[in-house]
C-alpha positions, 0 to 999 in steps of 0.5 A, spaced: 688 127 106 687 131 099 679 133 098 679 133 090 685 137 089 693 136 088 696 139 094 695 137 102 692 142 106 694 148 109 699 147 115 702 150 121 709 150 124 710 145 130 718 147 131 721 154 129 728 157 130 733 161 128 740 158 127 746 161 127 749 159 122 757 164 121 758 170 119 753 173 123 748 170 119 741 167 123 737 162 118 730 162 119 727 155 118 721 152 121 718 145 121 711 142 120 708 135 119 709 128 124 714 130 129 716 123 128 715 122 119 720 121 114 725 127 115 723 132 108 728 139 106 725 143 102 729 149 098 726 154 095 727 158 088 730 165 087 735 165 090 731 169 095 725 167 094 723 164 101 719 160 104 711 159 102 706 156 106 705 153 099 711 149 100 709 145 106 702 143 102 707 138 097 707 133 103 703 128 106 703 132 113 703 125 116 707 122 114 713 127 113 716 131 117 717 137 112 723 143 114 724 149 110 729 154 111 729 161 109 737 161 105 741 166 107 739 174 107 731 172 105 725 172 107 726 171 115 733 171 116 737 176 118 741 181 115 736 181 110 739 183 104 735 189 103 739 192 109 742 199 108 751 197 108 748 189 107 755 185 105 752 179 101 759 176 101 759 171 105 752 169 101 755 163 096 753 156 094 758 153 099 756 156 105 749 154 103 751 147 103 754 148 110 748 151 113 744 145 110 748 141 114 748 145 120 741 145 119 741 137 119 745 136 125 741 142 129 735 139 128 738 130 129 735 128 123 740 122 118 737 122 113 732 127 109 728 127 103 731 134 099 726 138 094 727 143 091 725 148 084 729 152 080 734 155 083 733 150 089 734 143 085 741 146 083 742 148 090 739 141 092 744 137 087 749 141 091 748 138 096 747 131 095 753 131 091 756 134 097 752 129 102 749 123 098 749 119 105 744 123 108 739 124 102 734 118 101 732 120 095 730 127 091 724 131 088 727 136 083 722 141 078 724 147 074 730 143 073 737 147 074 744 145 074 747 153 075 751 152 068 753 159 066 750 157 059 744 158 063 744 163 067 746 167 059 740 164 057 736 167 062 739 173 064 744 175 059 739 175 052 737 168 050 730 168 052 729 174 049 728 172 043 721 170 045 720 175 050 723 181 046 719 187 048 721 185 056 728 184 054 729 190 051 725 193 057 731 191 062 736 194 057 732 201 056 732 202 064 740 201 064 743 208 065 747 210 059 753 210 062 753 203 065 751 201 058 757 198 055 757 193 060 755 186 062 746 188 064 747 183 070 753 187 073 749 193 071 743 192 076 748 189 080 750 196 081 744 200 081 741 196 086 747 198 090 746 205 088 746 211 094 740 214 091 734 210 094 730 211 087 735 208 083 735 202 087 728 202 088 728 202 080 731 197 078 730 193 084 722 194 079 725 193 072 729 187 074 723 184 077 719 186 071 723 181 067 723 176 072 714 176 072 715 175 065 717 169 064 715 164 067 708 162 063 706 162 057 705 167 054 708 173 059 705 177 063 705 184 062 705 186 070 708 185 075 708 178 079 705 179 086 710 176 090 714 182 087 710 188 089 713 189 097 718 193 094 723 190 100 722 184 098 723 185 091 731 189 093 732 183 096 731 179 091 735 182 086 740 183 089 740 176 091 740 173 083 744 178 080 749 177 086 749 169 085 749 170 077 755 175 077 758 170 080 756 164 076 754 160 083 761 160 085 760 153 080 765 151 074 761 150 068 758 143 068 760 142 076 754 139 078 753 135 071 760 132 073 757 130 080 752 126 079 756 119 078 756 121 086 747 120 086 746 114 083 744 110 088 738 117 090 732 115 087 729 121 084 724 125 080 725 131 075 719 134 074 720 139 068 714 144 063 715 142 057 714 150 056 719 152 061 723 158 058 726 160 065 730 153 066 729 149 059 728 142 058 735 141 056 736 142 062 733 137 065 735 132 060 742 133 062 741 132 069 737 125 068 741 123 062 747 123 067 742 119 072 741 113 073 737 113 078 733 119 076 726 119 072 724 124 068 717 127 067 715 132 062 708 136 063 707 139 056 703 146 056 706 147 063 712 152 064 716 154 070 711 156 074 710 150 080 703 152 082 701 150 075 696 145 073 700 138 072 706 140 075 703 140 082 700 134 081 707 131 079 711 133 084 706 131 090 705 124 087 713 124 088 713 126 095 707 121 096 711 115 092 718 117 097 714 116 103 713 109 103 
């Protein structure tokens, strides 16, 4: 039972594992909640992100079974993708999909509710348009469909015309002679640089831009999670991995797949304010599904923790485990 606040207590794993998932990847994941409740996956963000104990805290422990995994070569699953000589080749959109449902058979679940924000909604409608028979519906925030028109926006100067001052600060830390290129694919190779100081400084640079713009209006420091120097190598070369390669996605892939999910049940909750994942985004997906609905939070951006935003997505959660 909630006491007086939007999310469900803490929880503890009651199951954990590692799976192997190919390639000589181990998936870390874990799972909490009534052994016997309805199945719920949840996705995180990034990618790289990770898992949360915050994530567990969206469900009603007793009547959920919630699994979480940590998506290839993060958090605490191995390679990791800060690792000296670490190959992120087999890292893509596909192999993800097929660790999901190498995670479902391992662990006898039919069918489960899928949750996801940002990255993690893409990932999730991914997916579901891969295996809607076995998604009994979806809770989606931070609402993303991997267009290379979005990640342009947010990685490639869009955004930057509102946050000015932190976009020409990723671009001023690329060394003049990776200039003339794309700024994604200039990270891309500093990240991998041998100097461990030019690594670890981009690694910072990048993660700067990326506390920036969540809220409203930017933060000038770094966001804590982002402050463990490994997990901030990892993570950004995680996004720029998958945004050099447009998530191995067409453009509108996903958008051309929802006709696959109009039987799911859904809710999109999106900030009004969310300079990371726009409206339009959202709008896009729910306009090409019926079976979504769509839930705008005004003065909330793309942070998932923030007022009326967390609340929306446990009443969602709340609502499918009837």
């Amino acid at each position: 039972m909630r006491m007086g606040e939007s999310l469900y207590p803490e929880i503890a794993p009651n199951d954990q594992g590692m799976l192997d998932v190919g390639d000589g990847d181990l998936v870390y994941w874990e799972s909490c909640g009534n052994p016997t409740g309805m199945p719920a996956l949840v996705l995180h963000g990034g990618p790289g992100s990770g898992c949360t104990p915050w994530q567990p805290r969206l469900f009603d422990p007793e009547a959920h079974r919630i699994v979480l995994f940590d998506q290839r070569n993060c958090g605490r699953s191995t390679p990791h993708a800060s690792a000296p000589g670490i190959d992120l080749g087999n890292n893509t959109t596909p192999n993800l999909v097929a660790d999901i449902e190498r995670l479902r058979k391992h662990l006898g679940v039919e069918r489960w509710l899928v949750i996801g924000g940002s990255w993690g909604s893409a990932l999730a409608l991914a997916y579901a348009e891969r295996h809607p028979d076995r998604v009994t519906a979806m809770v989606l925030w931070g609402v993303a469909s991997a267009r290379r028109s979005e990640f342009d926006w947010l990685f490639r100067g869009g955004v930057g015309a509102f946050f000015s001052e932190q976009w020409e600060r990723l671009r001023n830390a690329v060394p003049e002679e990776l200039r003339g290129i794309d700024v994604v694919d200039a990270y891309r190779r500093m990240l991998f640089d041998a100097d461990p100081e030019i690594r670890a400084s981009a690694a910072y640079e990048w993660c700067m831009w990326e506390s920036a713009t969540p809220s409203w209006p930017p933060t000038p420091n770094l966001d804590e999670r982002f402050e463990d120097p490994t997990f901030a190598l990892a993570f950004a070369r995680l996004v720029t991995h998958y945004v050099h390669y447009d998530a191995w996605l067409a453009e509108d892939e996903l958008l051309r797949g929802l006709g696959k999910l109009e039987e799911i049940p859904a809710v999109l909750v999106q900030g009004r304010f969310d300079f990371q994942a726009p409206l339009g985004s959202a709008w896009a997906v729910h306009s090409s599904w019926t079976g979504s609905e769509l839930v705008v939070v005004d003065d909330a951006g793309h942070d998932a923790s923030a007022p009326g935003i967390e609340e929306e997505i446990v009443r969602a959660t709340d609502r499918f485990a009837i």
